[in-house]
C-alpha positions as CSV (number, residue, x, y, z in Angstrom):
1,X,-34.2,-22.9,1.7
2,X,-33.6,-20.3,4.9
3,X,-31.0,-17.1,3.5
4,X,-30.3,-14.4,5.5
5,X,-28.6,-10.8,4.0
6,X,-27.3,-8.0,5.9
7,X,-25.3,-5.7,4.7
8,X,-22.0,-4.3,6.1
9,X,-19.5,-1.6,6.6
10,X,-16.1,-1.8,4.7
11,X,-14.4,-2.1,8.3
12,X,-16.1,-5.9,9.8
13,X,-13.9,-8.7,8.8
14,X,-16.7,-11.8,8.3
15,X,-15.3,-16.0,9.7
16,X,-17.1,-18.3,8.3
17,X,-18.3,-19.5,11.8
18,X,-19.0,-15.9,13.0
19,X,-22.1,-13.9,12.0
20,X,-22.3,-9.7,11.8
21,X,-21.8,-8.5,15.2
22,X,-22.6,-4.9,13.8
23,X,-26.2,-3.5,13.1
24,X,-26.6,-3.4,8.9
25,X,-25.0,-0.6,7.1
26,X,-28.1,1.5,5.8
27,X,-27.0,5.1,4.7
28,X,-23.3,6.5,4.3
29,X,-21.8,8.9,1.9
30,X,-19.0,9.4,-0.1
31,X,-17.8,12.7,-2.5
32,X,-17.3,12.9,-6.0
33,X,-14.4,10.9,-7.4
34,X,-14.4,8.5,-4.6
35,X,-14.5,4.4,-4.5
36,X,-17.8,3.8,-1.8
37,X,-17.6,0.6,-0.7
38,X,-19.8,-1.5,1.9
39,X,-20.2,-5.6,2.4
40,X,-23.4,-8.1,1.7
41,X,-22.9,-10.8,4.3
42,X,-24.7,-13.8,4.0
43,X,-25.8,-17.4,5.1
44,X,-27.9,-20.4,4.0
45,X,-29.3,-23.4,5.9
46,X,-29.1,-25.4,2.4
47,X,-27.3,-29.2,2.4
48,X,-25.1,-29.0,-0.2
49,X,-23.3,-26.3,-1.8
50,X,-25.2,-23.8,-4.3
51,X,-23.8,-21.6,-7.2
52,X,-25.9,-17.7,-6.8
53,X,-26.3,-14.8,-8.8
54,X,-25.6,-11.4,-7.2
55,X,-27.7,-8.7,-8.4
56,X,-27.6,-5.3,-7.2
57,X,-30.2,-2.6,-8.8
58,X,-29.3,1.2,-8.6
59,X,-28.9,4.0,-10.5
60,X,-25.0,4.0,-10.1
61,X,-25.0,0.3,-11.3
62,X,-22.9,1.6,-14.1
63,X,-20.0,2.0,-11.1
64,X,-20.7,-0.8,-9.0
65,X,-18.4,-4.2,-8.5
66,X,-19.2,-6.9,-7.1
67,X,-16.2,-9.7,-5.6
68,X,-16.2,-12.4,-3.3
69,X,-13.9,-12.2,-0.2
70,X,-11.7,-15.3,0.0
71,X,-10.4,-17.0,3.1
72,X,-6.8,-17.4,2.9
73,X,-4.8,-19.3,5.4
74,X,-2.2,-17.6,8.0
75,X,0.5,-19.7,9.9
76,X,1.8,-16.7,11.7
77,X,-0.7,-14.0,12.1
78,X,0.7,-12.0,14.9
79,X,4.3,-12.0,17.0
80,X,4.1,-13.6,20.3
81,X,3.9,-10.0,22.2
82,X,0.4,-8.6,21.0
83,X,-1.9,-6.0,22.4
84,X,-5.7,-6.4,22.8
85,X,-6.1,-4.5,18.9
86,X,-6.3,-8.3,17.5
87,X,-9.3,-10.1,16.3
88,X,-7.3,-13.6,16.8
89,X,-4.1,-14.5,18.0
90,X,-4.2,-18.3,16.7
91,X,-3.4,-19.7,13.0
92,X,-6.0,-20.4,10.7
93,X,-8.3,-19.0,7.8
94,X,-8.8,-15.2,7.5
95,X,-11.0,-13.1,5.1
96,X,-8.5,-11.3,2.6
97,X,-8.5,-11.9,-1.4
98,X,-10.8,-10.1,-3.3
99,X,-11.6,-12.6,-6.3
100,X,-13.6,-12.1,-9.1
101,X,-16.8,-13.1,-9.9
102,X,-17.7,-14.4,-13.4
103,X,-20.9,-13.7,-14.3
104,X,-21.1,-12.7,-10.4
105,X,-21.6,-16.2,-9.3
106,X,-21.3,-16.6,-5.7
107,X,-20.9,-19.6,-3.7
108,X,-23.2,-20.5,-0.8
109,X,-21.3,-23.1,1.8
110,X,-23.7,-24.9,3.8
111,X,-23.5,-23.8,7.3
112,X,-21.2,-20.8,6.6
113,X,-20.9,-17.0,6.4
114,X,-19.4,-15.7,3.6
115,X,-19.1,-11.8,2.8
116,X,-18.9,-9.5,-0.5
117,X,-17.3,-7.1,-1.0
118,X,-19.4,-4.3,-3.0
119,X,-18.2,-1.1,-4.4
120,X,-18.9,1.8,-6.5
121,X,-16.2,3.7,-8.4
122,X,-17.7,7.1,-8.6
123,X,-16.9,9.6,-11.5
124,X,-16.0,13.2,-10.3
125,X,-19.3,14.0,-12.3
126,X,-21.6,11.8,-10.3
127,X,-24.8,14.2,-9.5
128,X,-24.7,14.8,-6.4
129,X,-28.1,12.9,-4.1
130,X,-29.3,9.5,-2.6
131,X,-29.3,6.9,-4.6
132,X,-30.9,3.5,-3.2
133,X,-28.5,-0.2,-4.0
134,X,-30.3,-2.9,-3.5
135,X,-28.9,-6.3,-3.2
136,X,-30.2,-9.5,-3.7
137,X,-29.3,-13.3,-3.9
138,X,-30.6,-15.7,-6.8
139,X,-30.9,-19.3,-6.5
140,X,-30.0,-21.6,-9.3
141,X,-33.9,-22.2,-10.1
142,X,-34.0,-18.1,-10.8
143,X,-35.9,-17.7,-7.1
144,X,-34.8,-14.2,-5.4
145,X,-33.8,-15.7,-1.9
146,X,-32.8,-13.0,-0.2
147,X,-31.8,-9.2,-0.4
148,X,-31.0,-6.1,1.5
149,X,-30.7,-2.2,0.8
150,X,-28.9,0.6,1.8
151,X,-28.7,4.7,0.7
152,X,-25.4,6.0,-0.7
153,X,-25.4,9.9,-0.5
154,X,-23.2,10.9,-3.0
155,X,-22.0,15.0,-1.8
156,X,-21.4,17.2,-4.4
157,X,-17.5,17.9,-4.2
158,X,-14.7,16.6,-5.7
159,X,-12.4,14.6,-3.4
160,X,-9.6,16.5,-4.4
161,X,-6.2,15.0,-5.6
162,X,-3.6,13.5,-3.3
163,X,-0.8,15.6,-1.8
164,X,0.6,12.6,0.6
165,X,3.4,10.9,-1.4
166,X,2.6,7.3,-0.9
167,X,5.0,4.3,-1.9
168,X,4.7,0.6,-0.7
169,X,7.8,-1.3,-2.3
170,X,6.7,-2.8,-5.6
171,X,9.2,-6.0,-5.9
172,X,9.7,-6.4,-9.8
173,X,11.8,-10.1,-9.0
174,X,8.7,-11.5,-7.7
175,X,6.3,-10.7,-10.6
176,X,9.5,-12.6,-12.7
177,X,9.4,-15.0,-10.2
178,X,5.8,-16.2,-9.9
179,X,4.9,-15.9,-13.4
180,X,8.2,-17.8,-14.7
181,X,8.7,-15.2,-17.1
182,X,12.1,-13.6,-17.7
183,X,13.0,-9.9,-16.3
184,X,12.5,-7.2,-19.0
185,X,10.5,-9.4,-21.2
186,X,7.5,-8.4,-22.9
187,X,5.4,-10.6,-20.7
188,X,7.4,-8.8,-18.0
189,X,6.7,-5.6,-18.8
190,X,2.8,-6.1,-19.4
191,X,2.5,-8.0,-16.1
192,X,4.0,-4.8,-14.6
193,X,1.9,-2.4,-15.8
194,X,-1.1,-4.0,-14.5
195,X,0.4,-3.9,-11.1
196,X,1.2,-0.7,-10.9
197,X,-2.1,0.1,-12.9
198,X,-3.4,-1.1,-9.8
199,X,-1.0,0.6,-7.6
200,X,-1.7,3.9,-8.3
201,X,-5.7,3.3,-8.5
202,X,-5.1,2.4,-4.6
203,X,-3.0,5.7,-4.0
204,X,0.4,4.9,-4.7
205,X,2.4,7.7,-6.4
206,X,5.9,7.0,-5.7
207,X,7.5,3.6,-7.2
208,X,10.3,1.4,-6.2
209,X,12.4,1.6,-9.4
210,X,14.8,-1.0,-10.1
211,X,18.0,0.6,-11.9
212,X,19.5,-2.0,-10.0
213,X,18.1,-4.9,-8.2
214,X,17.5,-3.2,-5.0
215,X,19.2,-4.6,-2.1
216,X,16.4,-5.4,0.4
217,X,15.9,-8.4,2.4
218,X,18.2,-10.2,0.6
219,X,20.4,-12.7,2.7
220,X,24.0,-11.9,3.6
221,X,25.6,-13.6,0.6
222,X,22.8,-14.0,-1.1
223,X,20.8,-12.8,-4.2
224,X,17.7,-12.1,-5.7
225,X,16.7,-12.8,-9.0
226,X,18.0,-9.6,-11.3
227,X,16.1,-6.5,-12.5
228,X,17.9,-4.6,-13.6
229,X,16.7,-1.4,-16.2
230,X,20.6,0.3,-16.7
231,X,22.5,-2.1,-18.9
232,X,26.1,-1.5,-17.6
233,X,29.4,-2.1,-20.2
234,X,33.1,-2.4,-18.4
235,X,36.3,-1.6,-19.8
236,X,39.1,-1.2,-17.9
237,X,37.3,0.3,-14.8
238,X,35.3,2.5,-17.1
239,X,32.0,2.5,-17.3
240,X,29.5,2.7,-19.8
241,X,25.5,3.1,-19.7
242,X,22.6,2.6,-21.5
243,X,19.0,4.2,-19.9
244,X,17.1,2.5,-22.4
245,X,14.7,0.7,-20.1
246,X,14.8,3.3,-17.5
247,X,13.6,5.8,-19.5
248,X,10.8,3.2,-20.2
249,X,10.2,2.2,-17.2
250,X,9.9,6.1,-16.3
251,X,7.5,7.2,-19.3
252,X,5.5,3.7,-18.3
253,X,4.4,4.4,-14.9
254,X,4.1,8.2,-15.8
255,X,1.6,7.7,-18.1
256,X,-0.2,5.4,-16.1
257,X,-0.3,8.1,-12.7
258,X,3.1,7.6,-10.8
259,X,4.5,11.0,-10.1
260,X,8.0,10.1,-7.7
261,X,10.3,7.8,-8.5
262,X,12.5,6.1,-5.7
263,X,16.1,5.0,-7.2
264,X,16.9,1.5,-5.1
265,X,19.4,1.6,-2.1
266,X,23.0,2.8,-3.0
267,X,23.9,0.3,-0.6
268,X,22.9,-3.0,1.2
269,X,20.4,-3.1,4.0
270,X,20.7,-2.5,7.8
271,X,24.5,-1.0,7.8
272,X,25.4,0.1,4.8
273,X,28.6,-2.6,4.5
274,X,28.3,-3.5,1.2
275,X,27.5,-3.0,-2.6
276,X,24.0,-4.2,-4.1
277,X,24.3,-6.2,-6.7
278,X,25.6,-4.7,-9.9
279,X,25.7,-6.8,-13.2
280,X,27.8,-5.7,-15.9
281,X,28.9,-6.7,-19.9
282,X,32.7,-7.3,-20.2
283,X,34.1,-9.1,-23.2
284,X,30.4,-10.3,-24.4
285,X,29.1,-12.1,-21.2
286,X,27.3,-10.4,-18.8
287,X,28.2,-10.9,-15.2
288,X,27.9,-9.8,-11.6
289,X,30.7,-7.4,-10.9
290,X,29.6,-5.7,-7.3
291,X,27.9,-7.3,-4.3
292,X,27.6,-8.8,-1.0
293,X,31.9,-9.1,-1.7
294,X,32.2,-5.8,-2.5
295,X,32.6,-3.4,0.6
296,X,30.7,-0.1,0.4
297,X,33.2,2.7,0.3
298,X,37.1,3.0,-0.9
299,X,37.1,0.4,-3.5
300,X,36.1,-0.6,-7.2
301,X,32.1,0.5,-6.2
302,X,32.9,3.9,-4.9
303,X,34.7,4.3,-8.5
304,X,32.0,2.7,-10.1
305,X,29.5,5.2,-8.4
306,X,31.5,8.0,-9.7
307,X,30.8,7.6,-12.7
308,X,27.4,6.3,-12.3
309,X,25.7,8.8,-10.6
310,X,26.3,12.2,-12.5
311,X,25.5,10.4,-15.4
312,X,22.0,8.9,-14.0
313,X,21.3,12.8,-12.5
314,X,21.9,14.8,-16.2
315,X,19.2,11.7,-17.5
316,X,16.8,12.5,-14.7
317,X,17.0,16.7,-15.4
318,X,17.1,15.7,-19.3
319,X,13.6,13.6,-18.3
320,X,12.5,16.4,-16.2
321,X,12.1,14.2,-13.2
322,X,14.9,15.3,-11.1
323,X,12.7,17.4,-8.5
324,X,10.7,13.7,-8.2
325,X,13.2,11.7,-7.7
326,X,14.4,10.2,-4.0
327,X,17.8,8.7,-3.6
328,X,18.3,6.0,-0.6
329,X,21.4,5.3,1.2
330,X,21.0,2.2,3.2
331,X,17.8,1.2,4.4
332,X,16.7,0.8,8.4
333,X,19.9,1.8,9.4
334,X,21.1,1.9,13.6
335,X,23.0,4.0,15.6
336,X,25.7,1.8,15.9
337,X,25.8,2.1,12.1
338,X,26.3,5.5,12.0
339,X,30.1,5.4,11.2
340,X,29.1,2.7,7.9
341,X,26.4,4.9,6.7
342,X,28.3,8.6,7.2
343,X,31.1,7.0,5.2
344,X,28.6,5.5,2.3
345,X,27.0,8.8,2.1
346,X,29.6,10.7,2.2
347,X,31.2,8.5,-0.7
348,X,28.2,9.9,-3.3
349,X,26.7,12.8,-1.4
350,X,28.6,15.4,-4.2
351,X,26.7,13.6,-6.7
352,X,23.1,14.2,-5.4
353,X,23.1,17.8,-5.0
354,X,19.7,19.4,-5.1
355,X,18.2,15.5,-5.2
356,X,15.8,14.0,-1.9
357,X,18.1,11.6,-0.2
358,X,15.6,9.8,2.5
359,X,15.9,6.5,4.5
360,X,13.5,4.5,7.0
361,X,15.0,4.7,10.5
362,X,14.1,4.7,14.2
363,X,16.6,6.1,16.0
364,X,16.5,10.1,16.4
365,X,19.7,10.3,18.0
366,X,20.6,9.6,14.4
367,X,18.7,12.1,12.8
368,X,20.7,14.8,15.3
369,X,23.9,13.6,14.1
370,X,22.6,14.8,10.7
371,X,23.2,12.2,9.0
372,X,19.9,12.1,7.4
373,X,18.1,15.5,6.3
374,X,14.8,13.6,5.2
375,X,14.3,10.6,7.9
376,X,11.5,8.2,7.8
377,X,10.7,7.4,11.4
378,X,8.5,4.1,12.1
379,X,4.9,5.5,13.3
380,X,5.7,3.6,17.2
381,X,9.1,5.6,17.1
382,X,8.0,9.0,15.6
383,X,6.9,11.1,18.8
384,X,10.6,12.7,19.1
385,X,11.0,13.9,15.7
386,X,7.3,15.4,16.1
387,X,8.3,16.7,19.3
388,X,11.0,18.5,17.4
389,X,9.3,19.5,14.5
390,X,11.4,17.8,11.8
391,X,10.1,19.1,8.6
392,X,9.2,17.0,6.0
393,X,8.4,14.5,8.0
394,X,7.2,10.9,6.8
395,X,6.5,7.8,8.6
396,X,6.5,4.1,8.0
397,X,5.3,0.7,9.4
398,X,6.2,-2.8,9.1
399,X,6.3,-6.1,10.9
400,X,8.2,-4.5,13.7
401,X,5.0,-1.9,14.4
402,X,2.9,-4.7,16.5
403,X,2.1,-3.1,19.4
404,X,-0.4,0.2,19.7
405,X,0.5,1.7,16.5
406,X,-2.3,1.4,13.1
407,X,-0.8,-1.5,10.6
408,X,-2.6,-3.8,8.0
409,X,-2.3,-7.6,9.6
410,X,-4.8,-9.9,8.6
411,X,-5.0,-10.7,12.5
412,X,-5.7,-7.0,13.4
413,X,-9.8,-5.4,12.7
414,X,-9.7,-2.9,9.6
415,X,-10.1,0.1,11.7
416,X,-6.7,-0.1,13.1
417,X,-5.6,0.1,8.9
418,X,-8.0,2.7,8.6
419,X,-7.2,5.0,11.4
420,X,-3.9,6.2,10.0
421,X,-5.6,8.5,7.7
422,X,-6.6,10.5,10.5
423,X,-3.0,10.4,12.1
424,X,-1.6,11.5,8.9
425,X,-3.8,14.7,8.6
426,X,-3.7,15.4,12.3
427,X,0.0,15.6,11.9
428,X,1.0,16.6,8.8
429,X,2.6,13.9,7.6
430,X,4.5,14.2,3.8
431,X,5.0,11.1,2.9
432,X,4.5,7.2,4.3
433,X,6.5,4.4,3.0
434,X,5.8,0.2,3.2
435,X,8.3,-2.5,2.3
436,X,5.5,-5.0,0.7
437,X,3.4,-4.1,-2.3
438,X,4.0,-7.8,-3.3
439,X,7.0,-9.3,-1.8
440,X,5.8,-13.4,-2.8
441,X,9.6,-14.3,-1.1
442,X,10.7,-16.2,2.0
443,X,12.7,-14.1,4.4
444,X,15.8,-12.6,2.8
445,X,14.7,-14.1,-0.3
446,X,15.7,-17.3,0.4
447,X,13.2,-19.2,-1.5
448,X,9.8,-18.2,-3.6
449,X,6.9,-18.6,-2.0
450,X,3.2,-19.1,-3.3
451,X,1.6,-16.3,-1.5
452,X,-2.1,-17.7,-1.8
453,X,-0.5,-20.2,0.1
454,X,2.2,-18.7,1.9
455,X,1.0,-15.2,3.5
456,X,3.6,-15.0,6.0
457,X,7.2,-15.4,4.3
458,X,7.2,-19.0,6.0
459,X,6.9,-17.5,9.3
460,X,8.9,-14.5,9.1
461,X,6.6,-11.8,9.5
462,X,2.4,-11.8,10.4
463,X,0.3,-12.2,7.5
464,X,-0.5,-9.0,5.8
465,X,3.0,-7.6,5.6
466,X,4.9,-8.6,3.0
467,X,2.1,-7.8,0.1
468,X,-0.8,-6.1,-0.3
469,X,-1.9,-7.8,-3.4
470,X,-2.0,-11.2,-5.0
471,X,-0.9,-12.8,-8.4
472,X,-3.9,-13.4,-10.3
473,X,-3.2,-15.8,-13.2
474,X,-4.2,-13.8,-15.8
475,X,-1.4,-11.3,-15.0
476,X,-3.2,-8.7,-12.9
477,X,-3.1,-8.0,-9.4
478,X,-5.6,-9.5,-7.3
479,X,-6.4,-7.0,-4.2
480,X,-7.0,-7.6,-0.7
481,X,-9.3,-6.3,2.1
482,X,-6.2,-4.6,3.2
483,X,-5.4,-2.6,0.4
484,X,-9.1,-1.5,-0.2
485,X,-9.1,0.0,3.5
486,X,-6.0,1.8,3.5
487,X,-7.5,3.3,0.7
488,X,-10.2,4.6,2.3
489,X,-7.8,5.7,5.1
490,X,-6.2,7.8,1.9
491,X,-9.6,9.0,0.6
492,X,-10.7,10.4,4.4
493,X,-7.0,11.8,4.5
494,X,-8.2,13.5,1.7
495,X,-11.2,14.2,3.0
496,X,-10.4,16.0,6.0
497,X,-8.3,18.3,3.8
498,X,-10.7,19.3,1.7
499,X,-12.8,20.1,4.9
500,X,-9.8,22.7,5.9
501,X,-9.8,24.8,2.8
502,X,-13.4,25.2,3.8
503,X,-13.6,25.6,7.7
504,X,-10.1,25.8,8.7
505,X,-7.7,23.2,10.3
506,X,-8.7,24.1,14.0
507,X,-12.1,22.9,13.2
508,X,-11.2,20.1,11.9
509,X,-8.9,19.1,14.5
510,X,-11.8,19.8,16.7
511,X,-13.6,16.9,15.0
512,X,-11.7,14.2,15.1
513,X,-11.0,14.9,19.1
514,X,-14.5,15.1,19.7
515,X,-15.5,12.0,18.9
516,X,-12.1,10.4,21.0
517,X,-11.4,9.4,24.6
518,X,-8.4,10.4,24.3
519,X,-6.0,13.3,21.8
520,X,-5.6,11.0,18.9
521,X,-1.6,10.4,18.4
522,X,0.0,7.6,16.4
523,X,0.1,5.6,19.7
524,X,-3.6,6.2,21.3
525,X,-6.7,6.5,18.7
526,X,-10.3,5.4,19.3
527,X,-10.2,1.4,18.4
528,X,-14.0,1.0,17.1
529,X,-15.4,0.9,13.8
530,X,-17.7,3.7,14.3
531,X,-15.3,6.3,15.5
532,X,-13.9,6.5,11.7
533,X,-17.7,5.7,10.3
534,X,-18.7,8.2,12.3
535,X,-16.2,11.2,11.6
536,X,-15.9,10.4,8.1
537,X,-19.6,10.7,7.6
538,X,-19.4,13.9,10.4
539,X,-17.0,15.5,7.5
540,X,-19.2,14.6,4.9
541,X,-22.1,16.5,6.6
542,X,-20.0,19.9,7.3
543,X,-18.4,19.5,3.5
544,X,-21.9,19.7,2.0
545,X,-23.1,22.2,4.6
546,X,-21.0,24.5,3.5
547,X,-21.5,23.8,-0.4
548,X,-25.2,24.7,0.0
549,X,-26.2,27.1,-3.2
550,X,-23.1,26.3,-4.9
551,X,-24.6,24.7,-8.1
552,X,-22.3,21.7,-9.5
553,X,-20.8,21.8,-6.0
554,X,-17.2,22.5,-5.8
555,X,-13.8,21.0,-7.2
């Protein structure tokens, strides 16, 4: 039997139908500390299907993982207006899950081209050099039928820590949800963990924490399933609160990385009418006292947040979180809801003194009315507010961000994800924000959804927006191709930094326009693989140039 190998960079995206169209991956580089990952794409002319072994032989075999990139179907993988930055426009089957591989048994589908997806997790006290991989393919009958190679050069710094502050909405409801477990349980709380285990791994430091159930794309009227970590007591419109599970919640994803914690909205999505849901226990039974009925300001929930709020502040400076702690108003908010959201703000603003208050909006007539101090422009609405030289400044991107601008579709090649490392470095970005770490909902939560089925919120928004990674059954978080690239978008982000502190910002600047048609904005950025395969390994080349006779290298 015929097998063909070639190896590939992290950025092709393999159909079963469609070959490599990019020469083999030979020899790239990575720092200290950083996951290296590459692709073995491969085909066989056998009849029938075939179970192999995947073998890879290396020195850093120790580091390396090997998974299998599933095809996963997409109903609606782009909006009718698209640009020319799309691999396919049409429904169908696109590579995404990264699944495990038992004993690293890989499947070999007559006639088709499968990919994996190879990495190696490398410590901060990797020696630096070359160190050959080698990967090959075993038949059932023990026969090597195919392999390839390629040279890692591992530079000897340290990618140095994270400064961006990176959250992508982690959706505690859903995790209930899929695994038919109840909020708050045990089995809740480990299934949790895992995720944001593997949230922070990937370069999240900021979680969405549920105090209450956070009121985002939830239908008017409607509810989500509750998480909710204050337990609330009424008594004559008196409050009582217990922070039990929020302090857990905190000292959990503390110890497992998170460094920012993002209270949910004070109030309900685009306009700020309303009340999120609030349940309370009144004479025993616990019920919902505050919602979509409730309006936002002048009523029983601006009493409520009286009360609430200093309390929730003295926990968070008791805790010693209070300088890492953001506070939202009402999310994606308009111009024409300027009047709703003054008035909401204005309702609890005496409360959150000293604390971040931020918000995802696109209109910068709003940020001059100063109603926000800390705005969160989408990327394809963010040139006025750079123009102006808001500080602080973070960005976001969702299903809305289809045209010209980086995002994460499964329709869209992985160099328009990657890119927006560079836009982030070139301009100084703080902080970028995503609604889906694993939104597994319908549109406004409407229904659950199976999202290895369902990858589009039944139509709602293209496929790779609403989550990043998938519910394994085991409890852990499957990830995607998506997540894996936008974490080397993070780790060149990184990169480029450490660059600066060694030959200045103007320099590196003068990089990544060198290599362009065009100055790189948020808008207009070079769309091929090997302008970010090329300047990444560019900065690897000028890092180790300048770490020459510096034994151990730098950290």
């Amino acid at each position: 039997m015929e097998c063909r190998l070639i190896l590939q960079s992290p950025l092709v995206k393999i159909f079963p139908e469609e070959g490599p169209l990019k020469p083999a991956y030979r020899v790239f580089s990575a720092l200290q500390g950083e996951t290296a990952s590459f692709q073995a794409v491969y085909k066989g002319n056998n009849l029938c299907r075939e179970e192999l072994t995947v073998c890879t032989d290396s020195p850093l075999n120790p580091y390396i993982r090997v998974r299998g990139i599933e095809l996963c179907p997409s109903a609606y993988p782009c909006h009718i207006e698209t640009d020319n930055g799309y691999l396919r426009t049409a429904p169908g089957l696109f590579p995404d899950y990264l699944s495990g591989l038992p004993g690293r048994r890989a499947l070999l589908i007559p006639g088709q081209w499968r990919s994996l997806w190879i990495d190696a997790e490398l410590p901060a006290d990797c020696a630096q050099g070359r160190y050959p991989i080698e990967v090959s393919l075993i038949g059932e009958n023990g026969e090597c039928l195919c392999s390839a190679a390629a040279e890692l050069n591992v530079i000897g710094a340290v990618l140095p820590e994270q400064k961006l502050i990176h959250t992508e909405w982690f959706h505690g409801d859903c995790l209930a949800d899929y695994y038919g477990v109840q909020a708050l349980s045990e089995s809740w709380w480990g299934i949790a963990a895992s995720f944001v285990k593997t949230a922070v791994k990937r370069g999240i430091n900021m979680i969405l924490t549920p105090a209450f159930t956070p009121p985002l794309d939830t239908a008017a009227g409607g509810e989500r399933t509750t998480v909710q970590l204050v337990d609330v007591y009424e008594k004559n419109n008196t409050y009582a609160f217990v922070f039990d599970n929020l302090r857990r919640w905190i000292e959990l994803c503390g110890s497992l990385g998170i460094k920012y914690f993002e209270m949910p909205h004070l109030f309900t999505q685009w306009g700020a009418k309303a009340a999120p849901k609030i349940m309370a226990y009144k004479d025993g039974l616990c019920r919902r006292i505050f919602g979509w009925d409730t309006p936002a300001v002048g009523g029983g929930y601006t009493r409520f947040l009286s009360q609430y709020l200093p309390v929730l502040t003295n926990k968070l400076r008791e805790w010693g979180i209070a300088e890492r702690t953001y506070f939202h108003i009402s999310d994606e908010p308009s111009y024409e809801h300027l009047e709703n959201y003054l008035a909401a703000k204005n309702s609890v603003i005496e409360y959150l003194s000293g604390f971040h208050i931020i918000d995802a909006l696109s209109s910068f007539e709003f940020y001059k009315s100063g109603a926000v101090s800390e705005p969160i422009p989408s990327s394809d609405h963010i040139k006025p507010f750079l123009e102006n030289n808001v500080p602080r400044l973070w960005t976001y991107y969702c299903t809305g961000q289809h045209l010209k601008v980086s995002n994460r579709f499964f329709a869209m090649p992985s160099a328009r994800n990657r890119i927006i490392g560079v836009q982030l470095y070139k301009f100084n970005i703080a902080g970028f924000l995503h609604w889906g770490f694993n939104f597994y909902n319908s549109m406004h939560s409407k229904r659950h959804i199976n999202p290895f089925a369902v990858t589009d919120s039944e139509g709602a928004f293209p496929s790779g927006d609403p989550f990043m990674v998938y519910p394994n059954k085991d409890g852990t978080p499957g990830e995607s191709i998506r997540i894996m690239v936008f974490h080397e978008a993070l780790q060149d982000l990184r990169a480029l930094e450490l660059l600066e502190s060694l030959a200045g910002r103007e320099f590196v600047l003068g990089l990544i326009e060198e290599g362009a048609d065009m100055p790189v904005t948020f808008g207009e950025y070079p769309k091929t693989d090997e302008y970010i395969l090329d300047l990444r390994e560019k900065v690897n080349r000028e890092i180790e140039k300048r770490i020459i006779g510096q034994p151990g290298g730098i950290s």
